[in-house]
PDB file of N, H, CA, C and O in Angstrom:
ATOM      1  N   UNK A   1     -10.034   1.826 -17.883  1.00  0.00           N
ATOM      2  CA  UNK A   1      -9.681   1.902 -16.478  1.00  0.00           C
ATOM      3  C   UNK A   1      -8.524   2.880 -16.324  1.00  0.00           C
ATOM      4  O   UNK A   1      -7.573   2.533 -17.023  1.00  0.00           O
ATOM      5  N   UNK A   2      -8.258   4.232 -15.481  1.00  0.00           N
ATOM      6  H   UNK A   2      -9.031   4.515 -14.913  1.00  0.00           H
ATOM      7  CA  UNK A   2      -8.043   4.822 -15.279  1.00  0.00           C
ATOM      8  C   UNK A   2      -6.554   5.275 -13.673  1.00  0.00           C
ATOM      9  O   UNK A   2      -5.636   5.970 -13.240  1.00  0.00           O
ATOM     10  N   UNK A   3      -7.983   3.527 -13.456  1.00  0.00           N
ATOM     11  H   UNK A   3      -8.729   2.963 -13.808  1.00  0.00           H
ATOM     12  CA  UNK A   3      -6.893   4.217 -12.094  1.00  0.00           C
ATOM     13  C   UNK A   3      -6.361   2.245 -11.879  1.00  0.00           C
ATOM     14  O   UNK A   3      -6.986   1.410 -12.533  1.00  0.00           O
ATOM     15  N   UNK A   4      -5.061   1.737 -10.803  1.00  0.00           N
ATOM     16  H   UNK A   4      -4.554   2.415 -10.271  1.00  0.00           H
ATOM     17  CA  UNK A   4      -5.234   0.468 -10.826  1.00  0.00           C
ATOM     18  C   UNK A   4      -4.704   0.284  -9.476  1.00  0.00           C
ATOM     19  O   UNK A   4      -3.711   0.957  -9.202  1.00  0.00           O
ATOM     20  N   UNK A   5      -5.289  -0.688  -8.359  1.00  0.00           N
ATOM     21  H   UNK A   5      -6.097  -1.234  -8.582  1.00  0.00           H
ATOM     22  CA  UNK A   5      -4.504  -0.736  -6.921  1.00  0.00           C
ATOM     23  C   UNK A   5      -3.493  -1.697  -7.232  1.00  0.00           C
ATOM     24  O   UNK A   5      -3.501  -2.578  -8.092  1.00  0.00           O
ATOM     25  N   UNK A   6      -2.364  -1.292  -6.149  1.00  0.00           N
ATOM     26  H   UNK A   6      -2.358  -0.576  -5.451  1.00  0.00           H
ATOM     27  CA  UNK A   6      -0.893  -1.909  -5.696  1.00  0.00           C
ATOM     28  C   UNK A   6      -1.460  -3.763  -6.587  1.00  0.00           C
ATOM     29  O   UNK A   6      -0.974  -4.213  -7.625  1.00  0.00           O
ATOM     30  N   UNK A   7      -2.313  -4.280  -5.917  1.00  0.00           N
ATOM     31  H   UNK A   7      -2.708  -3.915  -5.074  1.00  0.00           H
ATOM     32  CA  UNK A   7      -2.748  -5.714  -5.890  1.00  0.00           C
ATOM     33  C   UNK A   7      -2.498  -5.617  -7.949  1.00  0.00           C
ATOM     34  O   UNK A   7      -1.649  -6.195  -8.628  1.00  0.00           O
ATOM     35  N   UNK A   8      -3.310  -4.925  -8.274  1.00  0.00           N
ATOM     36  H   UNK A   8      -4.000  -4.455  -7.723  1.00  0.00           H
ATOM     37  CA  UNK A   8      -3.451  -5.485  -9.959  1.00  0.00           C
ATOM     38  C   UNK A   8      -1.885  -4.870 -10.413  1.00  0.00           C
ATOM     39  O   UNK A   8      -1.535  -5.330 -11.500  1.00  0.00           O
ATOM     40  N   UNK A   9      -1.220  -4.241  -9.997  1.00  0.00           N
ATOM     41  H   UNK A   9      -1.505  -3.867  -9.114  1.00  0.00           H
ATOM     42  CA  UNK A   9      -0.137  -3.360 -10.847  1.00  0.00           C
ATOM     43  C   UNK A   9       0.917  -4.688 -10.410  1.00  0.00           C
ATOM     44  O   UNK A   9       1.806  -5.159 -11.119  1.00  0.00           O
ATOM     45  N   UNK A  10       0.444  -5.212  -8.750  1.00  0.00           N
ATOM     46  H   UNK A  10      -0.278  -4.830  -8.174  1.00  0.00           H
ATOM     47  CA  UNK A  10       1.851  -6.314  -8.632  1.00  0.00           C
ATOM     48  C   UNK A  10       1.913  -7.264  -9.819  1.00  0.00           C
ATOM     49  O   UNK A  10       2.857  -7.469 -10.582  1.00  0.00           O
ATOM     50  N   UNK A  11       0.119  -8.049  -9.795  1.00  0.00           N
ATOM     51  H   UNK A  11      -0.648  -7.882  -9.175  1.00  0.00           H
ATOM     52  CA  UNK A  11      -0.364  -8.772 -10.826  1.00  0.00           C
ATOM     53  C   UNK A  11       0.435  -9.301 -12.171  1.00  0.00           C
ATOM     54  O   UNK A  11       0.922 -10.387 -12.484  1.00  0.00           O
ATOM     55  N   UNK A  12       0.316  -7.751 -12.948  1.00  0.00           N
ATOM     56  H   UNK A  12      -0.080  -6.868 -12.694  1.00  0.00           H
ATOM     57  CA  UNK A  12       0.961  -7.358 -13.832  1.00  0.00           C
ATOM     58  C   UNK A  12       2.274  -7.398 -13.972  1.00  0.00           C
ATOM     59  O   UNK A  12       2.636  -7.889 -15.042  1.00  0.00           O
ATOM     60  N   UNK A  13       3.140  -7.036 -13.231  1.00  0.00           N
ATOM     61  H   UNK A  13       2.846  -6.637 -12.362  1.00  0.00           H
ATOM     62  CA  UNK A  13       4.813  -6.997 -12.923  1.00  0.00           C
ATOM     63  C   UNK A  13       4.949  -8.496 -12.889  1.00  0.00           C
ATOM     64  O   UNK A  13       5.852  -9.000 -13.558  1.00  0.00           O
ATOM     65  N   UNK A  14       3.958  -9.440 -12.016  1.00  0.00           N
ATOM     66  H   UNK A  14       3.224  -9.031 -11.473  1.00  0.00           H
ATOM     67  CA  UNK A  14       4.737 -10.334 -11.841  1.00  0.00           C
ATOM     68  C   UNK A  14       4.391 -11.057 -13.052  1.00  0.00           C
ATOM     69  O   UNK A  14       4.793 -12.217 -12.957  1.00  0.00           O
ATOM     70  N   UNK A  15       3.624 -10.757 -14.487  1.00  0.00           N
ATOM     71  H   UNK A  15       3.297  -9.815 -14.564  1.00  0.00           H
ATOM     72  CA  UNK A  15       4.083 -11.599 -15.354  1.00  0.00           C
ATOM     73  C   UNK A  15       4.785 -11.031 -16.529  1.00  0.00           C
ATOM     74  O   UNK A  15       4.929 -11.661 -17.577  1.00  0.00           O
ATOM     75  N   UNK A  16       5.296  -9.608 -16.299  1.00  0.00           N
ATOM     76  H   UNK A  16       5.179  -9.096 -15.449  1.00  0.00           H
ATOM     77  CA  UNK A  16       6.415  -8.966 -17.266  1.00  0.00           C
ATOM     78  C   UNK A  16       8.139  -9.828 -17.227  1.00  0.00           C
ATOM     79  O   UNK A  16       8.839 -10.007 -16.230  1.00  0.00           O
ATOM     80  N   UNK A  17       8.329 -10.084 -18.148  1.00  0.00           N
ATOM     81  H   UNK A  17       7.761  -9.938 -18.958  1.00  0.00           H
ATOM     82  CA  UNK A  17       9.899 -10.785 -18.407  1.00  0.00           C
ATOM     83  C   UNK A  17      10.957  -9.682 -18.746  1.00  0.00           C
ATOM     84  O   UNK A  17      11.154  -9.133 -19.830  1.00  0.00           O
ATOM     85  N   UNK A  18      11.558  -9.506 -17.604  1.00  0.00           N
ATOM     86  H   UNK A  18      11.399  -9.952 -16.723  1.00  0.00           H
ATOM     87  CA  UNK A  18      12.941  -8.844 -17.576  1.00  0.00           C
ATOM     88  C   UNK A  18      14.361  -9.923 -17.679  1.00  0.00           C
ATOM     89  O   UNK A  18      14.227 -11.138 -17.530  1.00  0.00           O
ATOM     90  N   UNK A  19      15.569  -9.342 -17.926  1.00  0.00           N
ATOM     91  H   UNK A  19      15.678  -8.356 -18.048  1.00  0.00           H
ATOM     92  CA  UNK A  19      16.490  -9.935 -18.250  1.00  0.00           C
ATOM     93  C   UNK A  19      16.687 -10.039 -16.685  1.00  0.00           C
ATOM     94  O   UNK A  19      17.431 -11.014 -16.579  1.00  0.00           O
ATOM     95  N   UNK A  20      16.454  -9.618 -15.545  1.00  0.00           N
ATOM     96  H   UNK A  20      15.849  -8.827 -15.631  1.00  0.00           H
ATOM     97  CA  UNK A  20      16.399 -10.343 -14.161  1.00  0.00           C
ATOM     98  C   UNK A  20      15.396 -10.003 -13.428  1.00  0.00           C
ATOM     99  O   UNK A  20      14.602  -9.187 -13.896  1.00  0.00           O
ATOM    100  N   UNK A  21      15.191 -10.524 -12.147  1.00  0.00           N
ATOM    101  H   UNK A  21      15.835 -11.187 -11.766  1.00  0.00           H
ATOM    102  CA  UNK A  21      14.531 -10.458 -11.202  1.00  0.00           C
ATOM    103  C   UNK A  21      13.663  -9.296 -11.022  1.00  0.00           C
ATOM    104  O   UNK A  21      14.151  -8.170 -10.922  1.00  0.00           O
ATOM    105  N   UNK A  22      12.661  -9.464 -10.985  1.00  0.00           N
ATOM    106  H   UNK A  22      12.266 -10.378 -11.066  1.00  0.00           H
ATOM    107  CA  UNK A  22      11.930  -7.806 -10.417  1.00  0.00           C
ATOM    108  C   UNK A  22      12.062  -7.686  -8.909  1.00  0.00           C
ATOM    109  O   UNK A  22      11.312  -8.411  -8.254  1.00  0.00           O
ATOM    110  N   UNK A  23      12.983  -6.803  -8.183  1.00  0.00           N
ATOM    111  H   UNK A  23      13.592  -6.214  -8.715  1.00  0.00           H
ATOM    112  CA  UNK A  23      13.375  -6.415  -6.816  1.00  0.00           C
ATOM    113  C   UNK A  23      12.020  -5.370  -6.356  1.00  0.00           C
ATOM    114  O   UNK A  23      11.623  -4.472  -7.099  1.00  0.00           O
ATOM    115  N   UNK A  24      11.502  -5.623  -5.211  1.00  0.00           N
ATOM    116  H   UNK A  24      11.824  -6.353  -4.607  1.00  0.00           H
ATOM    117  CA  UNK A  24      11.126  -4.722  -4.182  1.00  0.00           C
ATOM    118  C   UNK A  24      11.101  -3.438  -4.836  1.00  0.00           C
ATOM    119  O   UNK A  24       9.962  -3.042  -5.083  1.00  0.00           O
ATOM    120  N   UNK A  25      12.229  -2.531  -5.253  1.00  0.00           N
ATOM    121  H   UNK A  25      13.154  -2.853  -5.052  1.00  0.00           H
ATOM    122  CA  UNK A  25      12.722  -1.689  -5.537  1.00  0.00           C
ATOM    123  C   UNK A  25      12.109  -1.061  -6.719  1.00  0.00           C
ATOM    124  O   UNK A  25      11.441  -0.039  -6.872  1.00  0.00           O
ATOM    125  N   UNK A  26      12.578  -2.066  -7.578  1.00  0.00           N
ATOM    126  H   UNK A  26      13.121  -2.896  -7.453  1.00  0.00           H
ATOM    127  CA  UNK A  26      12.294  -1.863  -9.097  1.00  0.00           C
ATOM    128  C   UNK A  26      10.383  -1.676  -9.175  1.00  0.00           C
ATOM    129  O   UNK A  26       9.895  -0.746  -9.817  1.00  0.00           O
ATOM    130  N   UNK A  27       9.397  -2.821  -8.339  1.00  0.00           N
ATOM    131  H   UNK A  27       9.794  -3.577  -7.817  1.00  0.00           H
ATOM    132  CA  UNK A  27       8.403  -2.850  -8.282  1.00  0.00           C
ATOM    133  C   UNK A  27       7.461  -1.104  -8.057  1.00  0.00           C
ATOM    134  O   UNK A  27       6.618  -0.403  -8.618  1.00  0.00           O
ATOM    135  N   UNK A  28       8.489  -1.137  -6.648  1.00  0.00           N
ATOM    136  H   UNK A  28       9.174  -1.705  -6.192  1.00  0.00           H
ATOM    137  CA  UNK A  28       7.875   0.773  -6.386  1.00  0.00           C
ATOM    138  C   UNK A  28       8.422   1.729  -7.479  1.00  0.00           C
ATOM    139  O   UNK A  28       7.923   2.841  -7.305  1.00  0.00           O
ATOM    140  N   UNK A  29       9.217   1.706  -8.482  1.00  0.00           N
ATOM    141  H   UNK A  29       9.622   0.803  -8.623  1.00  0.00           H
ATOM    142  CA  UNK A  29       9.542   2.593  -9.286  1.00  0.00           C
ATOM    143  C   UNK A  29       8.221   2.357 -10.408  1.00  0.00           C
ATOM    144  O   UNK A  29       7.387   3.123 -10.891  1.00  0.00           O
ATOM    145  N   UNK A  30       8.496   0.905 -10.545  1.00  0.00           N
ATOM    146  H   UNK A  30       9.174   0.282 -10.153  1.00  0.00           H
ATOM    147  CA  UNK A  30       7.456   0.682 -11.758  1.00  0.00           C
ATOM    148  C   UNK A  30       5.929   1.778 -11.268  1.00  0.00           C
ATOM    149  O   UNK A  30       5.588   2.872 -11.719  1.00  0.00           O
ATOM    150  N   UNK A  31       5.409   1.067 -10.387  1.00  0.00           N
ATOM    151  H   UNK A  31       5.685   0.179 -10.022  1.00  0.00           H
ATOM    152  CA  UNK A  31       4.379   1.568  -9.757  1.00  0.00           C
ATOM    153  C   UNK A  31       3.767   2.930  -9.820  1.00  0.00           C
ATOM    154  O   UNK A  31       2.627   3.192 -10.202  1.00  0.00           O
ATOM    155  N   UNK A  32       4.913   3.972  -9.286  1.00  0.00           N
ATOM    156  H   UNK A  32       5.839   3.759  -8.976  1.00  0.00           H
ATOM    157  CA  UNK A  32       5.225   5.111  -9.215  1.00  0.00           C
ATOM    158  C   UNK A  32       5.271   5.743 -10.823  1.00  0.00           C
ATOM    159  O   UNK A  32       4.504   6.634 -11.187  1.00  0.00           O
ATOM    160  N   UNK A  33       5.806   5.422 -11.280  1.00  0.00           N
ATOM    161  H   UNK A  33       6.429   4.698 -10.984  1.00  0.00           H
ATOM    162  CA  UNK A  33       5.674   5.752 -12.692  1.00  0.00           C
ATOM    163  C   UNK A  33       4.314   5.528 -13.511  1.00  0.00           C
ATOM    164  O   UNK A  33       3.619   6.302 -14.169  1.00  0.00           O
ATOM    165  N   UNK A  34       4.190   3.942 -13.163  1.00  0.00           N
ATOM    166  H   UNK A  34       4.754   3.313 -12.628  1.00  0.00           H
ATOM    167  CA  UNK A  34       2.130   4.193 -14.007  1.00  0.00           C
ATOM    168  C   UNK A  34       1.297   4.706 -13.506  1.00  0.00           C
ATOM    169  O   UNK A  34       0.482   5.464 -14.031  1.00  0.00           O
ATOM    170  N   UNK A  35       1.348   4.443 -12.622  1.00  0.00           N
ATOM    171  H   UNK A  35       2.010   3.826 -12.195  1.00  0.00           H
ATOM    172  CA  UNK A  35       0.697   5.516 -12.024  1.00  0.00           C
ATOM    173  C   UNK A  35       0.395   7.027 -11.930  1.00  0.00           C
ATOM    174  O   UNK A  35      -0.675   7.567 -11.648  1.00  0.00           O
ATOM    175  N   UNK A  36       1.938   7.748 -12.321  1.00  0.00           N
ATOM    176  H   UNK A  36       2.807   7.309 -12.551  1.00  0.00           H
ATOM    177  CA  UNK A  36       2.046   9.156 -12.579  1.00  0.00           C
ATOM    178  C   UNK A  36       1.341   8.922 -14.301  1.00  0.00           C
ATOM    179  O   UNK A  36       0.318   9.370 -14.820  1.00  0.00           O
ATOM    180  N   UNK A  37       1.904   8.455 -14.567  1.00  0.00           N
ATOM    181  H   UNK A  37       2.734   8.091 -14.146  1.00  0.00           H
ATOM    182  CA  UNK A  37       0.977   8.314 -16.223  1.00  0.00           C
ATOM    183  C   UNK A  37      -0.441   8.284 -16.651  1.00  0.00           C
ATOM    184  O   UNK A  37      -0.934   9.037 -17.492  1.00  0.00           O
ATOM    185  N   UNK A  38      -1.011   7.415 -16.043  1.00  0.00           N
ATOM    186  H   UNK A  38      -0.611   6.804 -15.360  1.00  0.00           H
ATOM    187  CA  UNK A  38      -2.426   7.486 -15.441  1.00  0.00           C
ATOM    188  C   UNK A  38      -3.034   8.551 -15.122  1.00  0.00           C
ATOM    189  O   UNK A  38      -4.131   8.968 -15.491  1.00  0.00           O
ATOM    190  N   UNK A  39      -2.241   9.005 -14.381  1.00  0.00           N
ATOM    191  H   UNK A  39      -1.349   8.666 -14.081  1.00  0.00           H
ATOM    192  CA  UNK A  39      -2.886  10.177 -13.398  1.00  0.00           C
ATOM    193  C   UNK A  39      -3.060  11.708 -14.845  1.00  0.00           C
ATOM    194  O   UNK A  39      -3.950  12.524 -15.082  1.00  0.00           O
ATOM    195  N   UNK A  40      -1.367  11.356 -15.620  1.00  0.00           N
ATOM    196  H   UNK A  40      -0.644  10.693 -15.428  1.00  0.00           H
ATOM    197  CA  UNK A  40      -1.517  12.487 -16.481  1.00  0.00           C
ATOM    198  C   UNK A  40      -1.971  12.578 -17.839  1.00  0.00           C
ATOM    199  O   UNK A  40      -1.843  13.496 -18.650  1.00  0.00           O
ATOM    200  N   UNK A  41      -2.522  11.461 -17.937  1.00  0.00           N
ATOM    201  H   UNK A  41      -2.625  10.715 -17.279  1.00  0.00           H
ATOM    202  CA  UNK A  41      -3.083  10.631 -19.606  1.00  0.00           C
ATOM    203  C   UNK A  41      -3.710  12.002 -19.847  1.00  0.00           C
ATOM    204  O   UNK A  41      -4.231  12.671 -18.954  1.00  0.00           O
ATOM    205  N   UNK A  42      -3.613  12.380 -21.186  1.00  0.00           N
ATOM    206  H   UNK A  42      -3.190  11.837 -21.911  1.00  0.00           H
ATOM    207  CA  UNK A  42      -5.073  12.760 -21.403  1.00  0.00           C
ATOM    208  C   UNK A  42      -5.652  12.576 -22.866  1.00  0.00           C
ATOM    209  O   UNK A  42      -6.759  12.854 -23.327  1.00  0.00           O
ATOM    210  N   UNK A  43      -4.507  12.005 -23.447  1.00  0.00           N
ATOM    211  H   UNK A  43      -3.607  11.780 -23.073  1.00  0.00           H
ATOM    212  CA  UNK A  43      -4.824  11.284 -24.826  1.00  0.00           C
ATOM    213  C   UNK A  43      -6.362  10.054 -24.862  1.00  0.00           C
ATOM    214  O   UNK A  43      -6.395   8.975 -24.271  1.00  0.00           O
ATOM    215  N   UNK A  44      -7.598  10.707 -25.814  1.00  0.00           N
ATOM    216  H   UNK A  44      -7.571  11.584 -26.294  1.00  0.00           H
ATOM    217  CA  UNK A  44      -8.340   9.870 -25.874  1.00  0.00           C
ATOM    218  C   UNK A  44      -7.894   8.517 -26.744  1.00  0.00           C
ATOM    219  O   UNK A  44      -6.800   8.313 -27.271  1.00  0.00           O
ATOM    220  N   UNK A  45      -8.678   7.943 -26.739  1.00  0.00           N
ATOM    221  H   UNK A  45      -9.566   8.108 -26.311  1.00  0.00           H
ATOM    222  CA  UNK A  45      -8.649   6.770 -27.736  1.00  0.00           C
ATOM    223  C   UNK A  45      -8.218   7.225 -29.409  1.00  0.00           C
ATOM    224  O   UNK A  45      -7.226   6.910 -30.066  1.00  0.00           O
ATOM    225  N   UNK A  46      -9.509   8.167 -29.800  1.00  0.00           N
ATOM    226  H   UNK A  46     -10.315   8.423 -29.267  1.00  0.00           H
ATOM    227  CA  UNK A  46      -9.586   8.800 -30.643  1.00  0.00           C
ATOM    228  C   UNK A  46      -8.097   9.667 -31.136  1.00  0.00           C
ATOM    229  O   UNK A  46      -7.497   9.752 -32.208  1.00  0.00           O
ATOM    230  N   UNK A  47      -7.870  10.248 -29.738  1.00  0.00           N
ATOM    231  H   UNK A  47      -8.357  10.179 -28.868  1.00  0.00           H
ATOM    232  CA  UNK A  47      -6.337  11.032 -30.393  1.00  0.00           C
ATOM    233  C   UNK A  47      -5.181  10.357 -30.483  1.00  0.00           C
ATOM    234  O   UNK A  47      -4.143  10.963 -30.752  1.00  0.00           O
ATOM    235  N   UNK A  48      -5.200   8.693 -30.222  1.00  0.00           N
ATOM    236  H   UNK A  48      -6.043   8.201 -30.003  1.00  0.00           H
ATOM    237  CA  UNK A  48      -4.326   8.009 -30.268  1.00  0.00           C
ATOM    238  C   UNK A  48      -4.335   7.901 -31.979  1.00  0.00           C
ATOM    239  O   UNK A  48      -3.529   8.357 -32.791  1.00  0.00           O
ATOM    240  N   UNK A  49      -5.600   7.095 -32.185  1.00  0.00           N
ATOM    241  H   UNK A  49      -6.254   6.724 -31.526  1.00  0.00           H
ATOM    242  CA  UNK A  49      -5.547   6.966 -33.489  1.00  0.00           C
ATOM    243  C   UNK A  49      -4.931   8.144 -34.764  1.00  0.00           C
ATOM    244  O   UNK A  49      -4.151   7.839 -35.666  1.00  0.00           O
ATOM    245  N   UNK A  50      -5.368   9.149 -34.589  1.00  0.00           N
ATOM    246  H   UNK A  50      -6.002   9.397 -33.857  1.00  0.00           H
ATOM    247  CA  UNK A  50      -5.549  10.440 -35.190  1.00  0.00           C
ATOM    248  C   UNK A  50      -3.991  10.736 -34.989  1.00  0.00           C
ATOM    249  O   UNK A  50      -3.399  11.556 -35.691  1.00  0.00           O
ATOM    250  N   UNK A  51      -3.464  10.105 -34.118  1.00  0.00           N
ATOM    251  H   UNK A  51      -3.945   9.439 -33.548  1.00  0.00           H
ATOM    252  CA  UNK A  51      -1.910  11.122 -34.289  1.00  0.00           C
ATOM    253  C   UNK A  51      -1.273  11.096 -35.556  1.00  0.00           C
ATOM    254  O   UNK A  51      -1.218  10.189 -36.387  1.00  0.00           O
ATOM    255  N   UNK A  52      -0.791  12.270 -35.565  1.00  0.00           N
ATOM    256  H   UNK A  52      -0.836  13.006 -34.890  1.00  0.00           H
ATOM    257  CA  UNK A  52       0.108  12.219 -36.921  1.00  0.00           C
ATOM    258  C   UNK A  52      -0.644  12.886 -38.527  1.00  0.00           C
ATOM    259  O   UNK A  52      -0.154  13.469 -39.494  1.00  0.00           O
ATOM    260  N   UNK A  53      -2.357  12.336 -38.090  1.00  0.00           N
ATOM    261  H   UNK A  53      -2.755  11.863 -37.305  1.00  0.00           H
ATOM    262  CA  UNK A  53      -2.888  12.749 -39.237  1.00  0.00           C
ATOM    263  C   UNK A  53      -3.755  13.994 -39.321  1.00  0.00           C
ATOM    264  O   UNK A  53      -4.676  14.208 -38.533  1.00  0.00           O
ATOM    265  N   UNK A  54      -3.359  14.939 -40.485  1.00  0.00           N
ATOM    266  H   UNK A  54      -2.612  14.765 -41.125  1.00  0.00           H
ATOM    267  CA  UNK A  54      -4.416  15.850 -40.397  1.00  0.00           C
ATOM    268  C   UNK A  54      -6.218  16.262 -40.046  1.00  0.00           C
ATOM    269  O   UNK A  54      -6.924  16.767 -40.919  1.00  0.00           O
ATOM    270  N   UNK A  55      -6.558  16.052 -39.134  1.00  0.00           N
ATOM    271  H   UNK A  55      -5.985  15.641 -38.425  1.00  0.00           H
ATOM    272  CA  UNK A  55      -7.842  15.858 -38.855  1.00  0.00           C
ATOM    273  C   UNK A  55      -8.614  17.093 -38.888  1.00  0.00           C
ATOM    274  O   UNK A  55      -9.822  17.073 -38.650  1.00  0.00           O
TER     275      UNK A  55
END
């Protein structure tokens, strides 16, 4: 899965354990950020594995 709406990313946040509260704030940064990540992945599966090794 590639892409994820507001609903599954809140999902998610709300069962990550921080040393406090997840604020409003913090939520749209999170968001904003996986999202940019997502968007710029382009590591396959395959080149995950493979990192590091001569292929």
């Amino acid at each position: 899965m590639n892409s994820l709406d507001d609903t599954a990313l809140d999902k998610a946040f709300d069962n990550v354990s921080f040393d406090h509260p997840v604020t409003e704030h913090d939520r749209r940064v999170m968001k904003q950020l996986w999202k940019e990540y997502i968007k710029n992945k382009k590591a396959s599966p395959t080149d995950v594995e493979n990192a590091g090794k001569d292929v």
